[in-house]
TIZAMAR-294871 format. One line per 10 residues: number of its first residue (from 0); their letters; for each residue y, x, z of C-alpha. Coordinates in nm, 2 decimals, decimal comma, padded with zeros to 4 digits. Layout:
N
NUM = a = Y/X/Z  ...;
***
This chain:
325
0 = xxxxxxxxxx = 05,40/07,00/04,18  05,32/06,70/04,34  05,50/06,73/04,69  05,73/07,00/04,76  05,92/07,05/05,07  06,32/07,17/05,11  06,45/07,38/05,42  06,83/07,39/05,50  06,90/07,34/05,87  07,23/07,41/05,81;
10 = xxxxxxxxxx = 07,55/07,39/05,77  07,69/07,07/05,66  07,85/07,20/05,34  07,52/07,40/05,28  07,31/07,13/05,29  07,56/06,92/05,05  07,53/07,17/04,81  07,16/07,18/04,83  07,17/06,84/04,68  07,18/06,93/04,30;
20 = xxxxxxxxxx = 06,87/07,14/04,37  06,63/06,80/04,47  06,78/06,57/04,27  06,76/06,78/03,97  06,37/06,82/04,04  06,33/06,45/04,12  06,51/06,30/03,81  06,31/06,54/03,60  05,96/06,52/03,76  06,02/06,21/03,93;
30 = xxxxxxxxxx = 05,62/06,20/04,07  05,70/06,47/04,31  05,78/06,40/04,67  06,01/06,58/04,81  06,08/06,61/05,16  06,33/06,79/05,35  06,36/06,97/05,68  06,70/07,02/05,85  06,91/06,92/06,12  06,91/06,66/06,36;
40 = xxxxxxxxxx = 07,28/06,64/06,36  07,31/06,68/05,95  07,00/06,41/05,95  07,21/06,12/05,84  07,35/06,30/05,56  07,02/06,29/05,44  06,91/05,95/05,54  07,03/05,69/05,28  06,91/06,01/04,96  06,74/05,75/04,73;
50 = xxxxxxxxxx = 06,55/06,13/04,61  06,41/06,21/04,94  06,08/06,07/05,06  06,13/06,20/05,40  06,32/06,39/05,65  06,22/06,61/05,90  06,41/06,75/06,17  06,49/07,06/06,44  06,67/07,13/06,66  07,03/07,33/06,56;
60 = xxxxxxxxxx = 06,86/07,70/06,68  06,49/07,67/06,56  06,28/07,85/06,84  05,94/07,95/06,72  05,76/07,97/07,06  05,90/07,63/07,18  05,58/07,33/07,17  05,88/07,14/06,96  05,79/07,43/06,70  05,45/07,40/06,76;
70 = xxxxxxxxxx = 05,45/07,04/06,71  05,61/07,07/06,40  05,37/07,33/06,25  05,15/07,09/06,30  05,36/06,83/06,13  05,43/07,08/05,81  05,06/07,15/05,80  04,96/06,80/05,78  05,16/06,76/05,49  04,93/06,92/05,26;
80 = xxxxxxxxxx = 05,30/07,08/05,06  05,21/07,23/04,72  05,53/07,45/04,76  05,85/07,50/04,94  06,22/07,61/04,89  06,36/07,78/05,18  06,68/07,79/05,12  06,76/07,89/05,49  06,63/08,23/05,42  06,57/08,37/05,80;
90 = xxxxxxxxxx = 06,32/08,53/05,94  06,22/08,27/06,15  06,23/08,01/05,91  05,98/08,25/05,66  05,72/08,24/05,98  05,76/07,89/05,98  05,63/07,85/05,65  05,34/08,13/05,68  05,25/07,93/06,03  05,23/07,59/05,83;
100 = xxxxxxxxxx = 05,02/07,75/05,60  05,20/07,70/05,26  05,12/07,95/05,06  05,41/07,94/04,78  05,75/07,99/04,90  06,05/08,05/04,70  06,31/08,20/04,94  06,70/08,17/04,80  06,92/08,45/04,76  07,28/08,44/04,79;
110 = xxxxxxxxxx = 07,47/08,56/04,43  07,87/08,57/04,53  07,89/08,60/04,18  07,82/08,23/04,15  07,88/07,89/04,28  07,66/07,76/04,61  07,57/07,43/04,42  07,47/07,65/04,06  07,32/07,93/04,32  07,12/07,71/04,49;
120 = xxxxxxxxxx = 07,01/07,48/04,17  06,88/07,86/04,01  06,62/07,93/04,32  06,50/07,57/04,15  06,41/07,75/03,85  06,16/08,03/03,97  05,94/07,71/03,99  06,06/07,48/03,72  06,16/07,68/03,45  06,33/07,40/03,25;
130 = xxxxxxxxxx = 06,47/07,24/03,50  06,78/07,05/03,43  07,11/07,15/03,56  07,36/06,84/03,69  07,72/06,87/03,68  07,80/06,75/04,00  07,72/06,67/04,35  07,62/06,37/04,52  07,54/06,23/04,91  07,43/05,85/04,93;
140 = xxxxxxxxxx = 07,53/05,62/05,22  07,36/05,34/05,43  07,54/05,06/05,30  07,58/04,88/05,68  07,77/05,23/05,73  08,02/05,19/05,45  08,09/04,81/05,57  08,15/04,90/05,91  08,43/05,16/05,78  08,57/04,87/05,52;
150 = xxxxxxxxxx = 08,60/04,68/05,81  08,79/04,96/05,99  09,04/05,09/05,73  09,08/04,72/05,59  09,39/04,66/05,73  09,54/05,00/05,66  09,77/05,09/05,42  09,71/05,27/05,08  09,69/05,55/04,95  09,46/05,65/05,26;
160 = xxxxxxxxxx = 09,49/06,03/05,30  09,26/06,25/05,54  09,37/06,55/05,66  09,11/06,76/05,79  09,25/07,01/06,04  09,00/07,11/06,27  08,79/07,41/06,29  09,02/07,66/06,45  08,76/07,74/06,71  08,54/07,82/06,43;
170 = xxxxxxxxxx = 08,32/08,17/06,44  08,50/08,24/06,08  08,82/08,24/06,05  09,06/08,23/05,75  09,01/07,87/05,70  09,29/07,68/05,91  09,61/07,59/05,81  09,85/07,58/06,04  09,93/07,27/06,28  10,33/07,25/06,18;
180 = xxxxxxxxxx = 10,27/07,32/05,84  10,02/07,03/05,81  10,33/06,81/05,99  10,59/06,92/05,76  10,32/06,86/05,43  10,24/06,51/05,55  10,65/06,45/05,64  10,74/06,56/05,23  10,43/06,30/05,13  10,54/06,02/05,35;
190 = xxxxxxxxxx = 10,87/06,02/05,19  10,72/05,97/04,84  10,44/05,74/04,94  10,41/05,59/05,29  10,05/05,64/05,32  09,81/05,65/05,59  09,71/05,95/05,73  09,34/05,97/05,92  09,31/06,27/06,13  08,91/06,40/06,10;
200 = xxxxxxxxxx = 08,80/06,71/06,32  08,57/06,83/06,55  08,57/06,73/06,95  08,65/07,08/07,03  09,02/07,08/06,81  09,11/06,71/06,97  09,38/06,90/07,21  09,50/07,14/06,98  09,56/06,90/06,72  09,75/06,65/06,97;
210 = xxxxxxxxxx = 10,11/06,75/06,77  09,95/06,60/06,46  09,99/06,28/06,62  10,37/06,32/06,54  10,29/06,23/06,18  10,40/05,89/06,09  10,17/05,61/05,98  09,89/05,84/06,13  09,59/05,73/06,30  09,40/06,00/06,55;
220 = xxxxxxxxxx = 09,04/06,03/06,49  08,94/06,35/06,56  08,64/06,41/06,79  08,60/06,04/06,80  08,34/05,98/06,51  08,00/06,04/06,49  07,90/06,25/06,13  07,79/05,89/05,97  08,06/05,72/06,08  08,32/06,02/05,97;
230 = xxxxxxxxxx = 08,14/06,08/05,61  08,22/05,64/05,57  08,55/05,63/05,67  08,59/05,92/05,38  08,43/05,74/05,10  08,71/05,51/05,19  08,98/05,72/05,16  09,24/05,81/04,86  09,22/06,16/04,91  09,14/06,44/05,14;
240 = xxxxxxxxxx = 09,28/06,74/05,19  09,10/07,01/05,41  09,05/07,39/05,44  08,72/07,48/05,37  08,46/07,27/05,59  08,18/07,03/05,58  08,40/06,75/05,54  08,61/06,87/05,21  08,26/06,88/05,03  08,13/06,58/05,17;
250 = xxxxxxxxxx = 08,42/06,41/05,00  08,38/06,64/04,70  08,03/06,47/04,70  08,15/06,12/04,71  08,33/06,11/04,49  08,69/06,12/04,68  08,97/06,32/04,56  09,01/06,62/04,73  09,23/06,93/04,77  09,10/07,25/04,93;
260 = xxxxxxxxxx = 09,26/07,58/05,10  09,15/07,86/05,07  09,26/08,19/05,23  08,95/08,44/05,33  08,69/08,23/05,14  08,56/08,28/04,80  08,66/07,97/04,63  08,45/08,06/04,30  08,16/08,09/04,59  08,24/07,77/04,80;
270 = xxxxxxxxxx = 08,53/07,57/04,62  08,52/07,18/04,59  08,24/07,13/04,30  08,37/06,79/04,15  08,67/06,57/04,21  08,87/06,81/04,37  09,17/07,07/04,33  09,13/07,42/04,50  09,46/07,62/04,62  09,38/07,96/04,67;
280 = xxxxxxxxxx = 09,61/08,20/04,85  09,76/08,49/04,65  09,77/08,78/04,95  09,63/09,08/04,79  09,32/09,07/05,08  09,20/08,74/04,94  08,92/08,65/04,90  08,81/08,92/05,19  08,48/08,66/05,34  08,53/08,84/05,67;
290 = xxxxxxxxxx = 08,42/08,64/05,94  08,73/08,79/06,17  09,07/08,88/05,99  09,20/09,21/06,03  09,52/09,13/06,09  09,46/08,91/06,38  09,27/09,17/06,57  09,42/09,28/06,88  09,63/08,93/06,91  09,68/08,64/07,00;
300 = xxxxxxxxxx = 09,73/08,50/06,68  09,55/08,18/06,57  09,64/08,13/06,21  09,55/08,40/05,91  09,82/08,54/05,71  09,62/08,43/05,43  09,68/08,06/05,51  09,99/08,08/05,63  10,09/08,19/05,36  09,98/07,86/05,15;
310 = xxxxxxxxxx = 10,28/07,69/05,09  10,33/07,31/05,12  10,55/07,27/04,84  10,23/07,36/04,63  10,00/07,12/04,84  10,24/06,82/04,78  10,24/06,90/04,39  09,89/06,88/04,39  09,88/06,59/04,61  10,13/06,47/04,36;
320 = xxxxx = 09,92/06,52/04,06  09,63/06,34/04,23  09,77/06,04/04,35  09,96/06,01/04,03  09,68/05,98/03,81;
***
């Protein structure tokens, strides 16, 4: 195959996980060109891949009658692709393909049973039967980026610690912790080591995650970083510790210690793939994938009892373990 093309628009952990998949090719047939279609917004995840030869871009919702999908039919075609992997396996996306006119398509299937980064690597192998498989996962950085967040955490005491708290306005739920239990967690590891805490989130949490600004030696970025920016600032960092989100497997991917939380999800499905620790809640329900808990229906209750139920005596052991090493 001399030039293949890669479709995931989204999300950002998705597309991190995606990564093993190209690189694996490109390593092992390094005179294939791979190019990649996704996101605008995930585009600088993307941008600095020394194993992608281009990236192309849509809008979040693609919308096959709009003249920007027109237009980039016309793009696709152009390209001359010898195959693609869609790995965003809708409908629409499909059409696209059959409109561009490339004739082999291998469309990915989700296997619970499995790993996202091992799921995603085996669609790779309805094409390349031999191909390679690569322990880990890996997102590359413009290197301007990385000095402009030395330059911003310079001053800052170590061990740097993020704590990823957002995405309680999220359409799936089961994958928050609670605002005083992140408090009392980072209270029990200030004691022991004084760090720095960087609070990362999404625009949208920024007033629900106000109280966090209680935590001492804590500095309040949430909302205020653009993807590239955030995904810098976190290949500085000690350690990370998230629920599970874009951000925990962008560290995961760089390299940074990590520890995830996991209530509703399927950590064997979505865990951190490399340089991380995954705590998993023991309720009975778990992992249940539901997009809406049960037992929040007909409430007003934010938090699932699933990560509630997480305790932070076994986060700061872990945290413990890490920064230890």
């Amino acid at each position: 195959m001399k030039k293949i093309l890669i479709i995931r628009i989204g999300a950002i952990g998705d597309v991190v996980h995606t990564t093993n998949l190209y690189r694996a090719i490109k390593w092992q047939y390094p005179e294939t060109e791979i190019h990649y279609l996704t996101s605008e917004l995930i585009k600088p995840l993307l941008e600095a891949d020394i194993d992608i030869a281009k990236i192309i871009t849509v809008q979040k919702k693609l919308k096959l009658f709009s003249r920007e999908t027109k237009e980039l039919i016309q793009k696709l075609k152009s390209e001359n692709y010898d195959a693609v992997f869609n790995l965003q396996p809708s409908l629409k996306t499909r059409l696209l393909v059959m409109l561009a006119g490339i004739k082999k398509q291998v469309v990915y299937k989700k296997n619970f049973k499995i790993h996202a980064v091992k799921n995603f690597w085996q669609t790779g192998l309805k094409l390349f039967p031999n191909l390679s498989e690569i322990k880990d996962v890996k997102i590359y950085l413009p290197d301007i980026s990385l000095k402009k967040a030395q330059e911003r955490v310079k001053d800052l005491k170590h061990p740097i610690i993020i704590i990823n708290a957002g995405g309680m306005f999220s359409k799936r739920q089961g994958r928050t912790y609670p605002v005083e239990k992140w408090i009392e967690l980072c209270s029990k590891i200030s004691q022991s080591y004084n760090p720095t805490f960087i609070l990362n989130g999404a625009k949208e949490d920024k007033e629900f995650l106000l109280p966090l600004e209680k935590i001492k030696n804590s500095i309040n970025y949430i909302g205020e970083l653009s993807l590239e920016e955030s995904c810098a600032v976190i290949a500085q960092s000690d350690l990370m510790i998230s629920g599970d989100s874009g951000p925990l497997h962008i560290a995961s991917a760089l390299g940074v210690k990590s520890i995830g939380l996991y209530g509703s999800m399927p950590v064997n499905r979505t865990g951190c793939y490399c340089s991380g620790i995954n705590i998993v809640s023991t309720k009975k329900c778990v992992p249940c994938n539901r997009r809406k808990c049960r037992y929040l229906k007909g409430t007003n209750k934010i938090y699932t009892p699933c990560m509630e139920e997480i305790s932070t005596n076994t986060i700061f052991e872990k945290v413990k373990d890490l920064l230890n090493e």
